[in-house]
C-alpha positions in Angstrom: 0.7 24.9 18.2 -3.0 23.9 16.9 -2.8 21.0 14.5 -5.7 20.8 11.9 -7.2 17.7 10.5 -8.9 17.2 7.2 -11.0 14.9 5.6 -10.6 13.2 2.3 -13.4 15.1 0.9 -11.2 18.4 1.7 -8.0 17.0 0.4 -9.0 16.8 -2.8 -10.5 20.1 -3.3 -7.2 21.5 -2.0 -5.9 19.5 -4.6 -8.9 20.6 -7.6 -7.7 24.0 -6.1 -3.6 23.4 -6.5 -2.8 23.8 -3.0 -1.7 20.5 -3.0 -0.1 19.0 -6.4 2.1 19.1 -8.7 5.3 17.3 -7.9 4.3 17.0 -4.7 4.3 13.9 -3.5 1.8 13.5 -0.2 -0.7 11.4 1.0 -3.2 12.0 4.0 -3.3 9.8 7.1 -5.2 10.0 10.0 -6.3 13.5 9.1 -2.9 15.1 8.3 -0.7 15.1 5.4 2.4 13.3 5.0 5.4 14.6 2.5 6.6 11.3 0.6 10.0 10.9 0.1 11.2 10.8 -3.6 11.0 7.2 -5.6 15.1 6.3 -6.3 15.9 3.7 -8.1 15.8 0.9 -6.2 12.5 1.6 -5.1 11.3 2.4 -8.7 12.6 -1.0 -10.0 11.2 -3.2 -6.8 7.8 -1.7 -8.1 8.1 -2.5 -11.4 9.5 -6.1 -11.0 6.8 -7.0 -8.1 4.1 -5.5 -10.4 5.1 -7.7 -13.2 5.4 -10.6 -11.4 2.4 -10.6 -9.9 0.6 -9.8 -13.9 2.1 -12.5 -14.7 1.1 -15.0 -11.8 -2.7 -13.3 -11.8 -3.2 -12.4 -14.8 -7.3 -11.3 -15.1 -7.8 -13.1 -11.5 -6.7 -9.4 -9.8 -6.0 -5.8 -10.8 -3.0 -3.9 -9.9 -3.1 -0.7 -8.9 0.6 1.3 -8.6 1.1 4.1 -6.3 -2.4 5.2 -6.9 -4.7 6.8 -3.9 -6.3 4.2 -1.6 -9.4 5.3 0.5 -8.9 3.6 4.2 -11.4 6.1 5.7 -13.1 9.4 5.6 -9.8 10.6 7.2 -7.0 8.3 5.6 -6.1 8.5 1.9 -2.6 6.5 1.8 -1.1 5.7 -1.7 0.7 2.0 -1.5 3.2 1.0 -3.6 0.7 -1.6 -4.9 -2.9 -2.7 -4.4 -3.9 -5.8 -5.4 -7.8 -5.3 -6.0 -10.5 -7.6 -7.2 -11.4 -7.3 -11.0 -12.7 -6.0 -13.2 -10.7 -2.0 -13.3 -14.2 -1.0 -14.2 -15.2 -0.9 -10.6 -12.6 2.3 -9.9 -14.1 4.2 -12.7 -15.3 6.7 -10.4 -14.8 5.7 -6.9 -11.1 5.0 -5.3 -10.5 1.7 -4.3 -11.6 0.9 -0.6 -10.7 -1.9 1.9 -13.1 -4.4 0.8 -11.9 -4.0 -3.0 -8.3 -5.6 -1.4 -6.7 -8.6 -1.5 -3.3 -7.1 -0.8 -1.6 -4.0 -0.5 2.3 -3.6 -0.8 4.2 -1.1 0.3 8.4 -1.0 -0.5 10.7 0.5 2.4 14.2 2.4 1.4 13.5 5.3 4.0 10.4 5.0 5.3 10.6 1.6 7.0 9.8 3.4 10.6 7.2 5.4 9.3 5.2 2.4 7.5 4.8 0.4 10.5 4.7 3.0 13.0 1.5 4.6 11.1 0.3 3.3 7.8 0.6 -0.7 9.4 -1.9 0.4 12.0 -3.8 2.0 9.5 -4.1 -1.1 7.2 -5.0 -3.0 10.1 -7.5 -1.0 11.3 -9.5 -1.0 7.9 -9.1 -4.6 7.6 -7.0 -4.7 4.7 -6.2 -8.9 4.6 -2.8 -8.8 3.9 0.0 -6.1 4.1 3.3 -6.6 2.5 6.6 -4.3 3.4 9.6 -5.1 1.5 12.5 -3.9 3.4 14.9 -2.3 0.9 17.2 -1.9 3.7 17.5 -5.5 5.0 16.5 -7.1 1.7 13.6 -8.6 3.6 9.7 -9.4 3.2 7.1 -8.6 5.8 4.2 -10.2 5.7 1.1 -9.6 7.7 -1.8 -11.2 8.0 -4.9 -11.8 10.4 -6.3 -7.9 10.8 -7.5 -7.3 14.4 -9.2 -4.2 13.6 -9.8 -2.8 17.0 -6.3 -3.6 18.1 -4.9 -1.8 15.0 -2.2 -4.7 14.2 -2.1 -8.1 12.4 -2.3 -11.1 13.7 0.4 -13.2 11.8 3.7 -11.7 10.9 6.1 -14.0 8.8 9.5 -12.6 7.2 11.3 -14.0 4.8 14.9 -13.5 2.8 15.0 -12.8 -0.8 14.7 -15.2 -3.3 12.1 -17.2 -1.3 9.1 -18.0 -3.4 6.0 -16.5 -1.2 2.3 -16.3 -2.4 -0.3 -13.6 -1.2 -2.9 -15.4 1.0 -5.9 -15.1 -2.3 -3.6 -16.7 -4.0 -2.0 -19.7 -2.9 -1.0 -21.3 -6.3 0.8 -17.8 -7.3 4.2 -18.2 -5.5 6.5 -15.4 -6.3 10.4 -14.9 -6.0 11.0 -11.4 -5.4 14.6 -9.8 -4.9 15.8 -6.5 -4.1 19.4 -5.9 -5.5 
């Protein structure tokens, strides 16, 4: 069986074209698209109360941008829960964000746990993305990961932490956030 890779460019003329939309939900890594698995609830509100929590600890300082297209490369256009992007919006007026717009990108695990670290983690790494957060619905942990080594494809620094523990996104050290799953 041939596999085909595309580039971003092509994925969104397949999309301008409606071979790829609608309800679907995919996003293209590493040349190939991915189906993403429908948001439950639980998901939907870790989102929602992460999002808010970090408006309200950054107000103008960052923007947020929620499960929304993210160019890594000419070859990798994931969609993260959140990306927390310099200021002011007016920069993604007609451009996707792009690693050096990030100061943090988030994604939330309920069944995709294996698949974010076995391929999107990589991916962040690679493109230098500073930090990486994966909240583990499952375990009701935090990942962090910091330190990109870009040609090893991995972070340097990995701390977890339990819920409830106030944590702060390396660009922002005064902003400590609680964060729960429940």
């Amino acid at each position: 069986m041939m596999r085909y890779r595309i580039t971003a460019e092509a994925y969104h003329k397949m999309a301008e074209a409606g071979l790829i939309g609608g309800d679907e939900r995919v996003e293209l890594l590493e040349g190939e698209l991915y189906r993403r698995s429908p948001i439950g609830p639980q998901h939907l509100r870790a989102v929602g109360r992460l999002n808010a929590a970090l408006i309200r600890a950054l107000g103008e300082e960052a923007f947020m941008s929620v499960q929304s297209s993210f160019r890594l490369s000419e070859i990798s256009e994931p969609e993260p829960d959140i990306a927390v992007l310099m200021p002011p919006d007016s920069r993604y007026a007609r451009r996707l964000p792009e690693p050096q717009d990030a100061y943090l990108v988030i994604e939330v695990a309920d069944t995709t746990l294996k698949t974010g670290r076995a391929v999107e983690l990589p991916l962040y790494a690679e493109a230098s993305i500073p930090e990486l957060w994966i909240m583990d619905a499952g375990t009701n942990t935090l990942e962090v990961y910091r330190d990109p080594l870009p040609e090893r494809r991995e972070y340097g620094t990995r701390l977890t932490f339990k819920a409830g523990t106030a944590v702060a996104p390396a660009a922002f050290p005064e902003a400590r956030l609680e964060w729960w799953l429940d």
